[in-house]
Every structure is written in C-alpha cells, then in structure tokens.
SELONU-668226 format. One record per residue (C-alpha): x, y, z; residue in one letter. Coordinates in Angstrom, 3 decimals. Each point is the difference from the previous one (the first is absolute). Example, Ala and Ser with C-alpha at 12.3 -4.5 7.8 and 13.67 -1.06 7.14 Angstrom:
REM residues 2
{c1=12.300&c2=-4.500&c3=7.800&type=A}
{c1=1.370&c2=3.440&c3=-0.660&type=S}
***
This chain:
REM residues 143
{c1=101.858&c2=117.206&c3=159.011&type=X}
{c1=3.084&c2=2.512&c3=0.479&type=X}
{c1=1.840&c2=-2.368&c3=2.319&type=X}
{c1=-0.547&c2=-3.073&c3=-2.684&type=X}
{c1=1.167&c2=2.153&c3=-2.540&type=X}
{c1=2.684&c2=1.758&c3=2.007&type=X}
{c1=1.155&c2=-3.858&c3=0.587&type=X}
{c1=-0.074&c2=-0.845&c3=-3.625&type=X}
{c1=1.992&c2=2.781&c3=-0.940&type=X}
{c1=2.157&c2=0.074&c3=2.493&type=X}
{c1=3.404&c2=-1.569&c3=0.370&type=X}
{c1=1.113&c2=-2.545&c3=-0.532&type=X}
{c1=-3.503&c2=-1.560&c3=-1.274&type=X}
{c1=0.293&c2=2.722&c3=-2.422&type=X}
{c1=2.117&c2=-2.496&c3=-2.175&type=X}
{c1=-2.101&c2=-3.130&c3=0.563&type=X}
{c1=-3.433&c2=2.823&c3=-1.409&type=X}
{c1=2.607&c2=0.758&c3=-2.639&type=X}
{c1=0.053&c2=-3.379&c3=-1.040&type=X}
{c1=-3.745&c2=-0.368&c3=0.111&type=X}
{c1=-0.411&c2=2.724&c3=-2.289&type=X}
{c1=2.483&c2=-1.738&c3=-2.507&type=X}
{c1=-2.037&c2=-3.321&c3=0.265&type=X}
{c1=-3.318&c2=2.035&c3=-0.801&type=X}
{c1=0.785&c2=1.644&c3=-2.578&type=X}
{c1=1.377&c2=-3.710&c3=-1.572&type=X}
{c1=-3.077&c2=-1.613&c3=0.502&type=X}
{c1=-1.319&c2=2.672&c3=-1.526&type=X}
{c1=1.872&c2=-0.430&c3=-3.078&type=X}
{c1=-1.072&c2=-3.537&c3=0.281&type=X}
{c1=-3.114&c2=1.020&c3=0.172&type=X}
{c1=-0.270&c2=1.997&c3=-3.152&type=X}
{c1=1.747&c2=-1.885&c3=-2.346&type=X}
{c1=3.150&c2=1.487&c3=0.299&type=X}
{c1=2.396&c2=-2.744&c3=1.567&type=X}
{c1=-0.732&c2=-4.067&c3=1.468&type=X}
{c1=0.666&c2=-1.208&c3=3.387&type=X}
{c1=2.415&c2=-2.168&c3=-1.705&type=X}
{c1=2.164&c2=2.714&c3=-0.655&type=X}
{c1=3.028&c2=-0.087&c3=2.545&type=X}
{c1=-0.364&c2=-4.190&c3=0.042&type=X}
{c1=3.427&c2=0.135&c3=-1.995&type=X}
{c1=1.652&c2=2.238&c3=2.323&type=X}
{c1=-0.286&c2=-1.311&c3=3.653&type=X}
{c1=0.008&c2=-3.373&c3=1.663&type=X}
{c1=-1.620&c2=-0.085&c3=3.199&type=X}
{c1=0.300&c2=-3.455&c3=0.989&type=X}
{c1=2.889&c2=0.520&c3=2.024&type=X}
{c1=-2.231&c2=2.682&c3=1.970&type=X}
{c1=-2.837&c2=-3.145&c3=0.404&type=X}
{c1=-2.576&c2=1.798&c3=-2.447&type=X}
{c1=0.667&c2=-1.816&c3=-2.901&type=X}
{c1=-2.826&c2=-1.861&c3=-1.925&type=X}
{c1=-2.105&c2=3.522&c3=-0.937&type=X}
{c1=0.870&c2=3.305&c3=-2.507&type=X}
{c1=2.897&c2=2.048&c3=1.784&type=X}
{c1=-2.571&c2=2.985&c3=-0.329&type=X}
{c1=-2.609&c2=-2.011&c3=2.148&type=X}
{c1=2.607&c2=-1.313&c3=2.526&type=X}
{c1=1.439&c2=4.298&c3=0.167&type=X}
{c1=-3.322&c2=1.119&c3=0.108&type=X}
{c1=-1.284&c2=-2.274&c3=3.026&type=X}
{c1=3.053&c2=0.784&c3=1.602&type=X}
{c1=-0.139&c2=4.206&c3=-0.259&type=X}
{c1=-3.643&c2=-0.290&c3=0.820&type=X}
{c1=0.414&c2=-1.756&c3=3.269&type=X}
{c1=3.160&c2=1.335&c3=0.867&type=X}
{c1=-1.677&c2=3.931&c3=-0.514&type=X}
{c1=-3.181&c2=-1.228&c3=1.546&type=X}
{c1=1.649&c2=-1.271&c3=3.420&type=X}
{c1=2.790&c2=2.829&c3=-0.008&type=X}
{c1=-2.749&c2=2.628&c3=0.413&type=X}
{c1=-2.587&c2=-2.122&c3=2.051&type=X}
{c1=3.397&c2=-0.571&c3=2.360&type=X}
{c1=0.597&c2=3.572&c3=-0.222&type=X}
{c1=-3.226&c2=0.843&c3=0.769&type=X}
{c1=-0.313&c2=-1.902&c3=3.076&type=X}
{c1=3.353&c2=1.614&c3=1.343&type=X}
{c1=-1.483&c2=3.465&c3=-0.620&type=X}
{c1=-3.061&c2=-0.862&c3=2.185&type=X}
{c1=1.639&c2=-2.261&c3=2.696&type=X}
{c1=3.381&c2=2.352&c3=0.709&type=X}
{c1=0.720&c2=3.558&c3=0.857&type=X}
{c1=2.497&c2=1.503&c3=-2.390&type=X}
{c1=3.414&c2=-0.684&c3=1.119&type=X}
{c1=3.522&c2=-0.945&c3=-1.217&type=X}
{c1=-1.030&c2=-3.688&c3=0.748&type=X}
{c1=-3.085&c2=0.140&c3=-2.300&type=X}
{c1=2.077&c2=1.719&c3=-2.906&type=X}
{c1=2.045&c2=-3.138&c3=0.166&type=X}
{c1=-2.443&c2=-2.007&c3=0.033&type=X}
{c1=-2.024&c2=1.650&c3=-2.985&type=X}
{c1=3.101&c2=-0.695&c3=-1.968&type=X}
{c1=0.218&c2=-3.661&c3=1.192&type=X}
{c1=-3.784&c2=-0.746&c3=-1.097&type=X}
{c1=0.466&c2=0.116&c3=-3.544&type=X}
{c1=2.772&c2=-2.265&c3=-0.092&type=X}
{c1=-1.909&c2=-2.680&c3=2.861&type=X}
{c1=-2.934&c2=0.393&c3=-3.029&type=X}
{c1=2.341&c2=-0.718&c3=-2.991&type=X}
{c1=0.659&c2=-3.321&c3=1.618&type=X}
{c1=-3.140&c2=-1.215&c3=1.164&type=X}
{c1=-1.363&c2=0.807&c3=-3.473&type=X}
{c1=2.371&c2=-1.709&c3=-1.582&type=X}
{c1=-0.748&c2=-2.872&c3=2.325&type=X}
{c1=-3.512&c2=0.525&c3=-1.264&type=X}
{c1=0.717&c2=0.177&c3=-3.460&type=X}
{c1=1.728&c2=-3.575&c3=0.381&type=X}
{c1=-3.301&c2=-1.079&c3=1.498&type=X}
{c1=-1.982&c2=1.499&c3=-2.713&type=X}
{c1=1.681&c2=-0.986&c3=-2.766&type=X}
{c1=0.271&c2=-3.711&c3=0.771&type=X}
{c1=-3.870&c2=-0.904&c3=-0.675&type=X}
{c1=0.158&c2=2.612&c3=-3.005&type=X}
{c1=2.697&c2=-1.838&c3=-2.036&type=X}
{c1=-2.601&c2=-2.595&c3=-1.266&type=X}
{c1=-1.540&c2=3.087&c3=-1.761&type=X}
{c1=2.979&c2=0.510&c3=-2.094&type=X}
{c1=1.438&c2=-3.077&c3=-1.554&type=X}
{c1=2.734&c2=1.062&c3=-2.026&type=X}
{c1=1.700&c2=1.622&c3=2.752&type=X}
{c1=3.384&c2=-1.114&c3=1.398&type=X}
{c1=-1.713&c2=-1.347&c3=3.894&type=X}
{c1=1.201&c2=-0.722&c3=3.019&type=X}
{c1=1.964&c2=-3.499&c3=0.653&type=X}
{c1=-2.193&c2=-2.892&c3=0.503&type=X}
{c1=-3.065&c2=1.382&c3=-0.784&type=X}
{c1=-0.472&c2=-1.075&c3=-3.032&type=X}
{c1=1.534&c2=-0.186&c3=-3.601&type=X}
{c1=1.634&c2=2.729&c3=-0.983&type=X}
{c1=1.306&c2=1.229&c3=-3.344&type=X}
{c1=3.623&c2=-0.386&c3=1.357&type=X}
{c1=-0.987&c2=-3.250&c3=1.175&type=X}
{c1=-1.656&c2=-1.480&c3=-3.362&type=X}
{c1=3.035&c2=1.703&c3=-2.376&type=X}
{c1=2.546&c2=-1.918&c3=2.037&type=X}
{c1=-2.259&c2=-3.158&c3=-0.409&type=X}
{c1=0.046&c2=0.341&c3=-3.577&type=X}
{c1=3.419&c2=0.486&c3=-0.106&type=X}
{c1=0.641&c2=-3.170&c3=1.621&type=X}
{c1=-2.387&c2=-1.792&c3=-2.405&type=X}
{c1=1.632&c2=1.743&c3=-3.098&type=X}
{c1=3.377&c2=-1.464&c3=1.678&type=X}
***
C-alpha cells in the first residue's frame, strides 16, 4: 500500500491524481444537485480528438480515469520489475505520457458505442445524424 501510494503521489502521476481529484469532486457536484454533466458541452469540441458523440465531462472523465489508472499500474510494474537507476527514473517519467495516449486511444474506443446514449450530441462523422448534420439539412430545405 505505501509503494501504490508513493506511485500515486509521486511525480509526474502526481498531476494525472491531481486531475482525478478535480473529476471527483465534479461528479460530486453532479451528484448533489449542484451542477449537470452538461455543463462544459458549450465550451469544448472533442470531435477533432475522435470522442465526439458523448458530454465533454464523460469523454474527460473516461479519459483521466484510464489515463491515472494505467500511469500508476505502469508505474507500479516498473517499481517491481527494475532496480532503481537513472534508466528507471526515465522511464517513470515516460509512463505517464505512454498512458495518456493509450487512454485516449481507449476513450475513442469507448466513446464510439456510447454516443447512441446521447442523441443531441454533436457525433462522430458517419455514424449517424448529427445536429450539425440535420441544421445544415434544414438549411438547404429553407433555401
């Protein structure tokens, strides 16, 4: 338990546990009454990222989740499979980064069956209609 939270704590996962925190305490907010998932829909677009089609909060959320969850488990295995060593203390800061990608490869994967749960959200191209999509349609009716 001290080497897991050592890990979590430690740099540079320290700012991907930072970020877990912040996502907590929003969905805990949510949870109470206080805010909606919707909230930050206005303020970010993440189709250019490939996680459209779902809330921005649900799409950040999956993203610092997986991202914190393989960062340590990475971490973790390093700790137990290497002596300490200049080598290791690069790679310790190269894990976290490796696990931002492949959970934002993840998320991608995730959030693809998910957008069918959340039809007035801008999706992904060619799955489906779109809001985009049906406002330029009627546009082109009106016209």
């Amino acid at each position: 338990m001290r080497t897991f939270l050592a890990v979590a704590t430690g740099l540079p996962t320290i700012l991907l546990t930072a970020a877990l925190v912040v996502m907590v305490c929003f969905w805990f907010l949510v949870a109470a009454g206080f805010t909606t998932a919707h909230s930050f829909d206005a303020d970010l677009d993440l189709r250019p990222w490939g996680m459209g089609g779902v809330p921005v909060t649900i799409a950040v959320s999956s993203l610092t989740v997986l991202a914190w969850s393989l960062s340590v488990g990475g971490t973790l295995v390093l700790v137990a499979f290497t002596s300490p060593g200049p080598a290791t203390g690069l790679l310790r800061m190269v894990v976290p980064v490796l696990a931002l990608l492949a959970a934002w490869r993840m998320t991608r994967l995730l959030v693809r069956p998910l957008h069918r749960l959340f039809p007035d959200e801008p999706g992904l191209p060619g799955l489906g209609r779109t809001r985009d999509r049906d406002h330029w349609d009627d546009l082109d009716r009106a016209a």
